[in-house]
N, C-alpha and C positions, 0 to 999 in steps of 0.2 A: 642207209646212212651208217649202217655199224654199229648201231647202240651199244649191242650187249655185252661191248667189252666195257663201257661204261657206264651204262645204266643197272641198277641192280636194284628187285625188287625185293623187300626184305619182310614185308609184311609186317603186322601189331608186334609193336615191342614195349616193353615197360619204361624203357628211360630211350627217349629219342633225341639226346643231347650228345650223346655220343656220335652219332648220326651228325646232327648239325654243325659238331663242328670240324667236321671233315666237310663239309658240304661246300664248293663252289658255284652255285647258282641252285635258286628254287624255282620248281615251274608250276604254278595251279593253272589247271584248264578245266577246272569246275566251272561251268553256269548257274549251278542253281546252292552253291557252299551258303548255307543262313548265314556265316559269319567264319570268316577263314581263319582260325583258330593257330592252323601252322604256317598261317603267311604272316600270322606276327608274332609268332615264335621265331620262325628263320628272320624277319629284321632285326627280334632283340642279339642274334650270335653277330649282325651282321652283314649278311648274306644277300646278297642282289636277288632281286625274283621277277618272274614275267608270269604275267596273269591277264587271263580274260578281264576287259572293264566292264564289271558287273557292279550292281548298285551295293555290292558288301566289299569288293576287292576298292571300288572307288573311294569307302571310306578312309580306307589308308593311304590317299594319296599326298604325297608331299613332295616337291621339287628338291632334285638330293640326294635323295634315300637310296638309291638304286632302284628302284619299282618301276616296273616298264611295264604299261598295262594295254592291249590291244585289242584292236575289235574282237569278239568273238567269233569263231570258228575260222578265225583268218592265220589258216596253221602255216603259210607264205612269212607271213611277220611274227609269227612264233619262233619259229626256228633264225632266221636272220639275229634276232636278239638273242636265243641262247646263241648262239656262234658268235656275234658283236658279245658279250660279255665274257 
């Protein structure tokens, strides 16, 4: 797929706003996140995201927002929505 001209990991940083608001789509592919802490930090900049539906990623669901949450490990419709977004 060519990620790495796009993808860039950048590791713990102390201000990740910087980050965010460069950001075009977020993807969580955690199953087991207690509470996804930077999937509603990237909604406050904005930011569309595609997430496992998981009983913590579901808590943020609202018609709207941009949040497209799909089966787990169903990396067929993971990708399709980052590419649809």
């Amino acid at each position: 797929m060519n990620l790495e001209s796009n993808v860039h990991y950048v590791g713990f940083c102390n201000n990740p706003y910087l980050y965010f608001s460069h950001a075009g789509l977020f993807l969580q592919t955690s199953q087991r996140e207690t509470f996804s802490m930077t999937m509603l930090e990237s909604r406050a900049y904005g930011i569309p995201s595609v997430a496992y539906s998981v009983p913590t990623s579901d808590l943020l669901k609202e018609n709207g927002c941009g949040t497209v949450r799909i089966r787990p490990n169903d990396v067929d419709s993971a990708v399709i929505n980052v590419y649809d977004i």
